[in-house]
N, C-alpha and C positions, 0 to 999 in steps of 0.2 A: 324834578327827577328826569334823567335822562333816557330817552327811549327803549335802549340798552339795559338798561335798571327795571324798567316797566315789563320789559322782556323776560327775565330772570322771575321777577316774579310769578306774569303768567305761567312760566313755564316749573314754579315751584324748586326752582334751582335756589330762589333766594326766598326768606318764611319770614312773616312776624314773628319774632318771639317776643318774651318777657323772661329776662335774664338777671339773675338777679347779684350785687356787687361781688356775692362770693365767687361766682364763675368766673367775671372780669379779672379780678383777682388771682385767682388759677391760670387764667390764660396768661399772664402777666410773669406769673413765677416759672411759669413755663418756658416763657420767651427768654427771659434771662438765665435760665439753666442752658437753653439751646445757647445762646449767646457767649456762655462760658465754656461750654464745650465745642464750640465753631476755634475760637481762641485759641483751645489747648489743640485742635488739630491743626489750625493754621501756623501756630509754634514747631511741631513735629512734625510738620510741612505733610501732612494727612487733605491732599487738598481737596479731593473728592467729598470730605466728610465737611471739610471745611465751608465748603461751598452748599452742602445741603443742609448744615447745619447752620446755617447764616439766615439761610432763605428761611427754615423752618421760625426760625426765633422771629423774621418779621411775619410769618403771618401768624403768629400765634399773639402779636401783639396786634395784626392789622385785627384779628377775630377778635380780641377784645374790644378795641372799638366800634365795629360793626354790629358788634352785642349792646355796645352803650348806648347804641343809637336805634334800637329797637329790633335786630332782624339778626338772623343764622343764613348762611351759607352751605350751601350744597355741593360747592366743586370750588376749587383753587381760583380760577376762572370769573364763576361769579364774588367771589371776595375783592379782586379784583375789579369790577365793576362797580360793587358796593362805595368800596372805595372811592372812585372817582367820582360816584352820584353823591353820597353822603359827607363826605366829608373833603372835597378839595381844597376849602380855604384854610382849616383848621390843620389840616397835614403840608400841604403844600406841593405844587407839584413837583418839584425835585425829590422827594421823599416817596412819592408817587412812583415815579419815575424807576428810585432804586429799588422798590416793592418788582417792579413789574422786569426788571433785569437781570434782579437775582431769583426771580421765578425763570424766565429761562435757562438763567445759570445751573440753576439746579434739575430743569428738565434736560438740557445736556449731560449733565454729571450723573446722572441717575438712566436715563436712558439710551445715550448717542456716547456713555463715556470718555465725552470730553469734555479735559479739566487743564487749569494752567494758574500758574500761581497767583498772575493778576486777576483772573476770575474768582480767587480765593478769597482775597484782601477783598475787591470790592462788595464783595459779598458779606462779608465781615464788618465792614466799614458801613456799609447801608443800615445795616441791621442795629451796629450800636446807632445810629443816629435817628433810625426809626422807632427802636426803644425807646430813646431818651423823650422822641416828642410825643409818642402815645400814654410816658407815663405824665407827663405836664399836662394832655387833655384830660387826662381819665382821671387826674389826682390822684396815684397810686405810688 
């Protein structure tokens, strides 16, 4: 585990849990509802929503992972880290990668209200492809 991770946890931002497949599961149908509703805004060119609704569906899949792997999250932030300590080979770093650009996509969009329709797409386009390999680890 990486220092960063070790850090998180001292610092109670990241927890052991014991979660059990039906949460994972929830988090999962959760990801793909945001996923379908990123779509329907990025259609109706809703790009603000599009983009926060992109992001949202990957970490509601990254949290199902991070749950598979024994621990909860405290902040956006630390999920992110989670990620990088637990699971890099299994997600991969391009997948990483889109986790961590449609997060500040979506901290622009939400906070600095700035939005543009390639922010929109790529935000959409991470997030199916973050889906698809969180549900092949997690078998869901």
């Amino acid at each position: 585990m990486t220092a960063e991770f070790r850090r998180m946890v001292d610092e109670r931002r990241l927890l052991r849990a014991r979660v059990n497949r039906g949460l994972i599961a929830k988090e999962i149908q959760v990801a793909e509802a945001d996923l379908n509703d990123a779509r329907d805004s990025l259609k109706g060119r809703k790009l603000k929503w599009a983009t926060v609704q992109g992001y949202y569906s990957m970490f509601h899949a990254a949290r199902a992972l991070v749950y598979g792997q024994g621990f909860r999250e405290k902040s956006h932030y630390a999920l992110l880290v989670a990620l990088r300590s637990l699971l890099p080979e299994k997600i991969g770093a391009s997948l990483i990668k889109d986790f961590e650009d449609a997060m500040s996509l979506r901290e622009e969009a939400d906070y600095g209200l700035t939005f543009s329709e390639d922010g929109a797409s790529s935000s959409v386009e991470g997030a199916e492809r973050f889906l698809k390999r969180a549900r092949e680890i997690l078998k869901v």
